[in-house]
C-alpha positions in Angstrom: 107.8 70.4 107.5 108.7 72.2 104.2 105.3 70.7 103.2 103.5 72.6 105.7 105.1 76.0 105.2 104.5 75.4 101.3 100.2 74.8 102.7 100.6 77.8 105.5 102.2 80.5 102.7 99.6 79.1 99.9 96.6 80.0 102.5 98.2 83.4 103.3 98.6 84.0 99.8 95.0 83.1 98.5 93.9 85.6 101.8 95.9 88.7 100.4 94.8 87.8 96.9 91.2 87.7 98.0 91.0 90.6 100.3 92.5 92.6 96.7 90.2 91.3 94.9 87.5 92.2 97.8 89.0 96.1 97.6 89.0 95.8 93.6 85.6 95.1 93.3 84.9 97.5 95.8 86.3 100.3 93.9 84.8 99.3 90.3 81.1 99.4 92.2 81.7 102.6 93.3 82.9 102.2 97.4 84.0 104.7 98.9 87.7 104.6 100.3 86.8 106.1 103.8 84.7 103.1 104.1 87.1 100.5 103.8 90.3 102.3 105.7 87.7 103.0 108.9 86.6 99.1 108.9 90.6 98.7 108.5 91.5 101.0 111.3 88.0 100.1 113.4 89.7 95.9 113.4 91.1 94.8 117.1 94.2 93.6 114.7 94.8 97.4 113.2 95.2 98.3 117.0 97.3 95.1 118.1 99.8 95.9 114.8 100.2 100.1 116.4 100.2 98.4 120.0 103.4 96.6 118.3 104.9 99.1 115.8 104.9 101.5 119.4 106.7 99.1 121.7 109.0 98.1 118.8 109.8 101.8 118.1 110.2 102.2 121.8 113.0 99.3 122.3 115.1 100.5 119.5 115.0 103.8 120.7 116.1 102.9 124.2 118.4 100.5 122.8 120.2 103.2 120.6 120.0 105.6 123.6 122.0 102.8 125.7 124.4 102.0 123.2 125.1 106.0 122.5 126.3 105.6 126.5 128.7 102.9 125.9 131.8 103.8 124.7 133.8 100.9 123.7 137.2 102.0 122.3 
């Protein structure tokens, strides 16, 4: 099993390295940096992650809210 977490982190390692390298190269030719944060933000996966970030934000905050109501001592 440590094998296989060794093979799944080198994969997601050689993806971040590449998609770096993708933005690199995009800045040397001359891209412009609207371009590549509205292909970011257009991605299903951009709006799954704020989908997330929203309910996670919304569970701590009813979470604090409930345990601001509990008085323990």
């Amino acid at each position: 099993m440590k094998k296989a977490w060794s093979v799944i982190l080198a994969i997601v390692f050689g993806a971040i390295l590449l998609g770096a390298v993708c933005i690199g190269v995009g800045y040397i030719t001359g891209a412009d940096i609207s371009r590549i944060t509205a292909v970011i933000e257009g991605s299903p996966v951009h709006a799954y992650v704020q989908m997330l970030i929203q309910y996670w934000n919304e569970a701590v905050t009813t979470a604090t809210d409930y345990a601001s109501t509990i008085h323990l001592f």
